[in-house]
N, C-alpha and C positions, 0 to 999 in steps of 0.2 A: 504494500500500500504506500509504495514513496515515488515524488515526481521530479526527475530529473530535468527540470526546466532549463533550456536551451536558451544561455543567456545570446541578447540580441544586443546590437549599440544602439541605444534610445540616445543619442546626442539630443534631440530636442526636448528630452524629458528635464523640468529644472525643478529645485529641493525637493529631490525623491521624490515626488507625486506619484502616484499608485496610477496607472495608466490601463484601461480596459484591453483585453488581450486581440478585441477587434481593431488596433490599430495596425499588427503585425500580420503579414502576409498568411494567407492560409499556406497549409504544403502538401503535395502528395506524397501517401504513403503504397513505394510501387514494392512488388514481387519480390526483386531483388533483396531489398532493407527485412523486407517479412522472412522469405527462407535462409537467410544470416542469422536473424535472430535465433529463429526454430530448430536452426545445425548445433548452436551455442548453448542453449538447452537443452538437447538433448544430446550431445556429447558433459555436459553436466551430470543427466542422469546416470548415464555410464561410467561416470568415473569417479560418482560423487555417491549422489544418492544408491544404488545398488550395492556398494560397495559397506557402505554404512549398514542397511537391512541384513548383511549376510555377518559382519563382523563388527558391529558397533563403533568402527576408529572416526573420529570425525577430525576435521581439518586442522580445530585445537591441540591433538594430542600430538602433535607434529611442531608445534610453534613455541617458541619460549617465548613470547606475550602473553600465554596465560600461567606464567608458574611466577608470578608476582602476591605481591600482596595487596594489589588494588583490586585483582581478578577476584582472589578470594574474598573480598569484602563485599563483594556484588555491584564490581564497576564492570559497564562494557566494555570490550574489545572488539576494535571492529578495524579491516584492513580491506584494501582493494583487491580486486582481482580482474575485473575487464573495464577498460574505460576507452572506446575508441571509437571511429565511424568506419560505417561501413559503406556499400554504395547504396547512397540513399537516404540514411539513417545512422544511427549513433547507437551503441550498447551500452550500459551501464549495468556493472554486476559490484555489490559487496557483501564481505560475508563478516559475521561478527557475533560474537557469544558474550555471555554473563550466568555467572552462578546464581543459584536463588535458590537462598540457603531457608528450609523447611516448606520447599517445593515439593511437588508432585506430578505424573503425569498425571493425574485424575483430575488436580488446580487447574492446571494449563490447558488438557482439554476442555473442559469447563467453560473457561472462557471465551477459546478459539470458536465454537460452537454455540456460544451467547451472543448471537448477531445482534438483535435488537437493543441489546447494551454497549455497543462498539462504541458511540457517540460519547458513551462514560468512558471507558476504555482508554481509546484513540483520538480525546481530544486533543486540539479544534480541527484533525484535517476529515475525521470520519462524521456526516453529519446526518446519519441516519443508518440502517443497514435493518437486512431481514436474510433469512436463509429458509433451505426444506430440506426436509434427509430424505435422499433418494429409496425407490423402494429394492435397489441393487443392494444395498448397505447389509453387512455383516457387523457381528460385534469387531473383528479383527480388523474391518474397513470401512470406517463411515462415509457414504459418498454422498455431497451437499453442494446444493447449488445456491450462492446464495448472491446477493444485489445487496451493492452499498453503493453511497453517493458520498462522492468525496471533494475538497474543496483544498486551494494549496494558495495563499496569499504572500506577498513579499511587498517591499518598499516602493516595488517597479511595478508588479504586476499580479493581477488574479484571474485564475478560473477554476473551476471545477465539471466535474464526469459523474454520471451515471455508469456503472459498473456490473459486469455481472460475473460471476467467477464458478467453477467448477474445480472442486476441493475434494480431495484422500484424507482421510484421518487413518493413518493404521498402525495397531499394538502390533509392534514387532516379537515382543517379548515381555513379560511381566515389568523390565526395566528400560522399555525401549520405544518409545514413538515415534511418528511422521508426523507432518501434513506437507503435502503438497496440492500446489497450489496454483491454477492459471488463469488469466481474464480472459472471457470468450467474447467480449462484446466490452467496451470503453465510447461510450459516448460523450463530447462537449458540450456545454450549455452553451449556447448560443449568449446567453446575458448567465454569468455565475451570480448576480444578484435578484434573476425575475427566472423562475426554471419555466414558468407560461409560455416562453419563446423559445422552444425547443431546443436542438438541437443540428450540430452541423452534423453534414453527412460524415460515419464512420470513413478512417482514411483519406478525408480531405478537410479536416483541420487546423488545428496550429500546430501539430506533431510534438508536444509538449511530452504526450502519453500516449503511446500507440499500442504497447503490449505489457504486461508485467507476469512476472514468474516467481513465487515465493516458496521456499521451502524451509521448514522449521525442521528442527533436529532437537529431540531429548530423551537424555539420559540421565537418569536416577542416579544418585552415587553419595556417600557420605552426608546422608540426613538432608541431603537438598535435591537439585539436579541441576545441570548443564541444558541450556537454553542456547541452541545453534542457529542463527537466520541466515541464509541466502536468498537476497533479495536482485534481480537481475530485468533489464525493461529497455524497451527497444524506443525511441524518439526520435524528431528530427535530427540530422546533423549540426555539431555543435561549430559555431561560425569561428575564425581563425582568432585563436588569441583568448577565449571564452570557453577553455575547456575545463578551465581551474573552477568553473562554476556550475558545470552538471556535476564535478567530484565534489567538490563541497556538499551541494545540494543533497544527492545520493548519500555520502558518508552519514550526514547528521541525519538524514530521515529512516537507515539503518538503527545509528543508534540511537534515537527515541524511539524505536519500534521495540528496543526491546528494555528500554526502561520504563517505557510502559504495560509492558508485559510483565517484567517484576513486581512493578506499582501495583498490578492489577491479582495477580496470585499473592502479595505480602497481603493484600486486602481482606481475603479469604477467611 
């Protein structure tokens, strides 16, 4: 749920004025930019997530960033892993964990699964949300489709999406969860402050948010658990000189995703 906003040069913008996102060209979103991203994630899955289901190692246990003492106090860690263009389009991938010490998977699921409450959760960018549990769903795999509308303001600029997604929950093991997680549909408001005026057509946007892929990682372990996010989203291309600001952007919407995650299972 984070938006890798493709900073633009507003030179005519003067003291920060918040400027409506219809001043900025719309863009297409061709073939090309879409089967990059879909290669990207699914070479993820293969090297990432499969590998974790069969043998729990996740990307932390490889990394001395997390054998601190700020990890163990339940600060996040969050590092890059793709930040580039492609033709067409721009990838943005982070991944980043935190302890959350008298955690559970059953807390965590909980809430993943409490759509209607996201807006609690995931404030100010989740400003509503609803889900359904598919009638495919096992106890081992919950499959949920759920619609949230999201909203992402800055100093320069605001919009918000209609969202729809199609979500895995699945118990790997007594000590081991999933979710993964895809957008099948990302619509923009036409006006993020009147939602009455619809909507631009998918793919011919502002290409702010064109695809997102999320996958959660948790593991149970010494009275708490490890809280894993890989969060990874396909956008416009970011313009010459302005790439320090989809990474920005992406990093810290990484980690508030999962300090609000903590926030929300400490709550419990």
């Amino acid at each position: 749920m984070r938006f890798p906003l493709a900073a633009v040069c507003l030179g005519a913008a003067v003291c920060c004025a918040r400027l409506h996102a219809s001043v900025i060209p719309v863009f297409h979103l061709d073939a090309a930019a879409l089967q990059a991203f879909q290669d990207y994630v699914a070479q993820f899955e293969r090297d990432v997530a499969t590998p974790y289901a069969q043998s729990g190692k996740l990307w932390m246990d490889s990394s001395s960033c997390c054998r601190n003492g700020s990890f163990a106090a339940g600060k996040p860690v969050v590092e890059p892993r793709e930040n580039r263009d492609v033709s067409g389009g721009s990838i943005h991938h982070f991944s980043g964990t935190v302890y959350v010490q008298g955690g559970t998977i059953e807390k965590v699921s909980r809430i993943m699964r409490d759509y209607p409450n996201y807006p609690k959760y995931f404030r100010p960018e989740v400003l509503k949300g609803s889900g359904v549990r598919n009638p495919d769903s096992t106890p081992a795999d919950e499959h949920y489709t759920s619609h949230i509308s999201l909203t992402q303001s800055t100093l320069w600029i605001g919009v918000a999406y209609d969202c729809t997604y199609d979500t895995h929950y699945r118990l790997l093991d007594p000590h081991r969860w999933e979710s993964i997680s895809s957008a099948t549909s990302i619509r923009e408001w036409l006006d993020p402050k009147d939602a009455s005026r619809g909507y631009y057509p998918e793919g011919e946007d502002h290409g702010f948010l064109w695809r997102t892929n999320t996958f959660w990682f948790v593991r149970e372990r010494d009275g708490g658990v490890d809280v894993e996010l890989d969060s990874m989203t396909l956008s416009r291309p970011i313009p010459t000189g302005f790439g320090w600001w989809g990474t920005k952007r992406t990093r810290d919407a990484v980690d508030k995703m999962l300090r609000d995650m903590k926030a929300a299972v400490d709550a419990l």
